[in-house]
C-alpha positions in Angstrom: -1.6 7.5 -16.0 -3.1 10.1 -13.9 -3.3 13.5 -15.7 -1.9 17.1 -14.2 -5.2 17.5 -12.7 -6.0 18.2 -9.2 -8.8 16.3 -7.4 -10.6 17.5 -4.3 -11.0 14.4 -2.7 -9.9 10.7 -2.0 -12.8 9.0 -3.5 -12.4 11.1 -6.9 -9.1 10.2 -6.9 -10.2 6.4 -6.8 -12.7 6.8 -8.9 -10.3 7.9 -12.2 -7.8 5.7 -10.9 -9.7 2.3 -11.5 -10.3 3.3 -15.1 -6.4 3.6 -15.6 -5.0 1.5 -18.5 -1.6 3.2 -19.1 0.3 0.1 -18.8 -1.0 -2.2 -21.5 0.6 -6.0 -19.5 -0.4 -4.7 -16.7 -3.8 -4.3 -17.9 -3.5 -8.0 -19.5 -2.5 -9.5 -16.8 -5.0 -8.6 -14.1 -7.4 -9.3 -16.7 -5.9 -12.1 -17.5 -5.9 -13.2 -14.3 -9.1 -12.3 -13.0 -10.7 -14.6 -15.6 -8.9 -17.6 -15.4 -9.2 -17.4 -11.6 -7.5 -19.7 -8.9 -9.4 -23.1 -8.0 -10.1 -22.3 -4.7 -12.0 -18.7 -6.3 -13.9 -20.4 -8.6 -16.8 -19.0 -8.1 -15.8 -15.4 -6.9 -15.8 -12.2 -9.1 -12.9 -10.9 -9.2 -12.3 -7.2 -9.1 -9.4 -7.0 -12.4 -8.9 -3.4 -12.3 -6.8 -1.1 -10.3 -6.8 -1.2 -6.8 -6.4 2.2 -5.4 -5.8 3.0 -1.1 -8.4 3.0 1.2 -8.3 4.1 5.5 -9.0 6.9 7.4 -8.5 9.7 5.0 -7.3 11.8 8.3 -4.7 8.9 9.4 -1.3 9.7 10.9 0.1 6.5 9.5 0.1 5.0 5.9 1.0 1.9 5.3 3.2 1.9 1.7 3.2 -1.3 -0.4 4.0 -2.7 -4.0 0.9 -4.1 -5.5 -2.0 -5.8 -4.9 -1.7 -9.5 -4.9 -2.8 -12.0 -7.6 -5.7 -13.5 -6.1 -6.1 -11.0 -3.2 -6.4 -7.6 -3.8 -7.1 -8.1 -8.0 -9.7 -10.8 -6.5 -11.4 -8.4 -4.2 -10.6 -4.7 -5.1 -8.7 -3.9 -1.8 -5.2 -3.6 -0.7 -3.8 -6.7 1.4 -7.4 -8.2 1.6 -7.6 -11.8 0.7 -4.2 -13.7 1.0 -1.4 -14.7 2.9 -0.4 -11.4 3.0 -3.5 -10.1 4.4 -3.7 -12.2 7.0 0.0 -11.5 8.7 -0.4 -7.7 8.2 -4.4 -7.0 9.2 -3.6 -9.0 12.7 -0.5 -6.4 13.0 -2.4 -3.6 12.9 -5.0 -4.6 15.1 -2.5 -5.8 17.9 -1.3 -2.5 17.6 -5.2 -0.2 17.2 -4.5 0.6 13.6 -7.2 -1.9 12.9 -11.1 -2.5 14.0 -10.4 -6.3 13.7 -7.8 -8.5 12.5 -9.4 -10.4 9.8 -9.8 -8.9 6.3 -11.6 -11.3 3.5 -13.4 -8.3 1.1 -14.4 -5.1 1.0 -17.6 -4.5 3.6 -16.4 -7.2 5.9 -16.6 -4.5 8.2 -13.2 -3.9 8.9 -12.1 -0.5 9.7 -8.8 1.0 9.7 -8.0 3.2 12.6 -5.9 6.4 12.1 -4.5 4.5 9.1 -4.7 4.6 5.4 -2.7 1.8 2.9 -1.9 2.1 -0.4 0.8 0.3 -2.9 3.3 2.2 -5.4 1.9 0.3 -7.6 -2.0 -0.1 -8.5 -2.1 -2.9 -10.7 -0.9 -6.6 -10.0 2.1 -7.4 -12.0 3.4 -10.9 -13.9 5.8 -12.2 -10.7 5.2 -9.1 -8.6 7.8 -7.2 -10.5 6.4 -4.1 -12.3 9.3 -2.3 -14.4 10.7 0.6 -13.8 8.0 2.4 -16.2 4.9 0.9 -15.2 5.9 2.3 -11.8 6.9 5.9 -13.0 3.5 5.4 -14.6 1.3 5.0 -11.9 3.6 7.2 -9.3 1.8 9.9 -10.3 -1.8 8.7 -8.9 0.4 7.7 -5.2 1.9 11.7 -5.5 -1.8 13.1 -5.9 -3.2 10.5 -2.9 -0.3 11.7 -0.2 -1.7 15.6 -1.2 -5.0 14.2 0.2 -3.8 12.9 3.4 -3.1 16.1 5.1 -1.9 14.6 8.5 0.2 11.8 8.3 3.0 11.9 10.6 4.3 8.3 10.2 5.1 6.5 6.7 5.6 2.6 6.7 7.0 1.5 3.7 6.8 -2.4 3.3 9.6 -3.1 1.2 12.4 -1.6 -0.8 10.7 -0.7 -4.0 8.1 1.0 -2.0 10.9 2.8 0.2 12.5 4.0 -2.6 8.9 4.7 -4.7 7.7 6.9 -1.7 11.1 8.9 -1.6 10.3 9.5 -5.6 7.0 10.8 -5.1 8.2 13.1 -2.6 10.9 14.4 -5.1 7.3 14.9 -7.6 5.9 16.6 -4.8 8.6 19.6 -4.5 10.7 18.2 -1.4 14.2 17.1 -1.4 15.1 13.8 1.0 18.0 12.7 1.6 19.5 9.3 -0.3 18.1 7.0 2.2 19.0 3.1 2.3 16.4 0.6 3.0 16.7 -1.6 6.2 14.4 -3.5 8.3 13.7 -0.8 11.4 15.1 2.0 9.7 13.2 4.9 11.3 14.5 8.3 9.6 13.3 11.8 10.5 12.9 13.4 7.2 13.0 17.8 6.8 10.6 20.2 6.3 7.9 19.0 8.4 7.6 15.5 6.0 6.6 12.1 8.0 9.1 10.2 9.8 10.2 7.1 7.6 10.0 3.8 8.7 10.7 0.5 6.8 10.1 -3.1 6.9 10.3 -6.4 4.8 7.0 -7.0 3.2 5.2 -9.2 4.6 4.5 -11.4 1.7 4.6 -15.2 2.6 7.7 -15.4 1.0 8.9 -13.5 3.9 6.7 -14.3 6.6 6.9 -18.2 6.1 10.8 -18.5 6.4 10.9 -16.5 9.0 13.1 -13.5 7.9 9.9 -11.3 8.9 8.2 -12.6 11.9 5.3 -11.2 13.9 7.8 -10.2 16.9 10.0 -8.2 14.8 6.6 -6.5 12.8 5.2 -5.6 16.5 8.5 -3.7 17.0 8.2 -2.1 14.0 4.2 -0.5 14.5 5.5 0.2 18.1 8.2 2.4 18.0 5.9 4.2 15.3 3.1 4.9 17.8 5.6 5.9 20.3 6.8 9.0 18.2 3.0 9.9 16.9 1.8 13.5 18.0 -1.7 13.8 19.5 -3.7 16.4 16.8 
């Protein structure tokens, strides 16, 4: 868990974060998982630590999530890189400019986000995707100290109810008081005091994606009516 500490930047942020073992089956499972490997990543290394956010550190949009994926982001240390996942969101945001290309396989493909930054409410892959409700309050406390680093975002995506309703909790960490929001697909809620306009969407894990609850149609709506409503800075 992070401590009460400030830090003065994104990448010292990251850095503590990927040492954090406050949730001991998290911590077995990603290790767990990161040895025994899946056939087809034989012979990759897999990352089997926290994956913390990465973007533009001065983006107007983040892009909320759960966790990184088994063989994805615990396979190659970055959020939404390396699985189905990846490969329906990264094409997104590059349709839309929020991405330099729209394939993402590992960290230095050379993929840049553009005026964008991604993180999950959770840090750590979890046993069936499901973290519990304390392995989340655990690690809420290192997403609460990355939004104080992202002094400009105007626009929060959250992909997913648990990250809808993680990112109102951090906000509540954070001093501010939102309303009791719902989560819907295309929800778009103007928030008080000056806080980023809300937006929401199904995740776009395969589980989605394949059966066709979220399709690429209804995501491109979604990214749109966000860049519609940014502010130039």
């Amino acid at each position: 868990m992070a401590s009460d500490r400030a830090y003065a930047s994104l990448d010292a942020l990251h850095a503590d974060a990927v040492t954090c073992r406050a949730c001991p089956r998290l911590v077995a499972w990603r290790e767990e998982v990161a040895a025994t490997k899946r056939q087809a990543f034989r012979d990759a290394t897999y990352w089997g630590k926290p994956v913390p956010g990465w973007g533009d550190p001065q983006a107007r949009l983040l892009v909320l999530g759960l966790a990184p994926g088994a063989h994805g982001a615990n396979r190659t240390g970055r959020p939404f890189t390396g699985d189905g996942s990846g490969n329906f969101l990264y094409p997104a945001l590059h349709r839309a400019g929020f991405a330099s290309r729209p394939q993402s396989t590992h960290r230095g493909d050379g993929l840049e986000l553009l005026d964008c930054y991604m993180t999950g409410v959770a840090y750590c892959v979890p046993p069936k995707n499901r973290p519990t409700a304390a392995e989340l309050n655990n690690c809420r406390s290192w997403l609460v100290r990355e939004l104080a680093l992202l002094p400009h975002l105007q626009a929060v995506l959250a992909l997913g109810k648990i990250a809808y309703d993680g990112y109102l909790r951090a906000l509540r960490e954070l001093g501010h008081d939102p309303p009791r929001l719902a989560f819907a697909h295309g929800a778009d809620d103007t928030l008080p005091a000056g806080l980023p306009r809300l937006y929401a969407s199904y995740h776009v894990s395969r589980q989605n994606t394949n059966t066709g609850r979220l399709t690429a149609e209804m995501f491109d709506q979604v990214l749109e009516a966000i860049k519609a409503n940014l502010r130039a800075v």
